[in-house]
N, C-alpha and C positions, 0 to 999 in steps of 0.2 A: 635447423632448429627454429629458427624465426619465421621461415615459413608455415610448417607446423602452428606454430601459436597463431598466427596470423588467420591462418585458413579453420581453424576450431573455430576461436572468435566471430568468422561470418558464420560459422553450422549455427550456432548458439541464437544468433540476430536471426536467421530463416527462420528456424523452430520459434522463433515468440512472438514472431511476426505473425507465423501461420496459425496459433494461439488466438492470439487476440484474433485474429480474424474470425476464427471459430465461435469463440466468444459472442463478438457481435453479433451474429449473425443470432445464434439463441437468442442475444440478448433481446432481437428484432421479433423474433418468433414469440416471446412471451407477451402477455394481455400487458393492457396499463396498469391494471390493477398490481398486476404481478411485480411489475418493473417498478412502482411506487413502491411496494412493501417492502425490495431487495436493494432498492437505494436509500431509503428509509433505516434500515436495519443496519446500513454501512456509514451511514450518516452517524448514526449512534455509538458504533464500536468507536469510529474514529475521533467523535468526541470525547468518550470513556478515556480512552488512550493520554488525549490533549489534556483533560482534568489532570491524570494519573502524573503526567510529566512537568502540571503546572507545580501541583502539589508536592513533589519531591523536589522542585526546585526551590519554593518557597521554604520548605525545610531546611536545605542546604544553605540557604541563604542567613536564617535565622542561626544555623549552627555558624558559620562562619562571622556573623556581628558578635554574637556572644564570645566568642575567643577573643575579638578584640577588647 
């Protein structure tokens, strides 16, 4: 049984290994332009996210002093 889990765990590491490499390789294949607008556009989601998590915190925060 421990072997089992052992040996899934490397399938799973190959498979995302071989992913990202795929990846890259597009990612080499697109113009600059292309690759600026796609890093750009990830730049932004991941910002949105960071606001979204700062924002519920500060909320959380404010709920938790007012109880005091």
């Amino acid at each position: 049984m421990l072997f089992k889990f052992l040996f899934k765990k490397k399938k799973k590491k190959l498979q995302e290994q071989s992913e990202q490499k795929i990846d890259m390789n597009n990612w080499m294949n697109l113009t600059k332009e292309e690759r600026l607008e796609i890093d750009f556009n990830e730049k932004n989601t991941i910002m949105k996210r960071k606001k979204a998590l700062l924002k519920s915190i500060r909320e959380e925060y404010i709920k938790i002093k007012n109880k005091k």
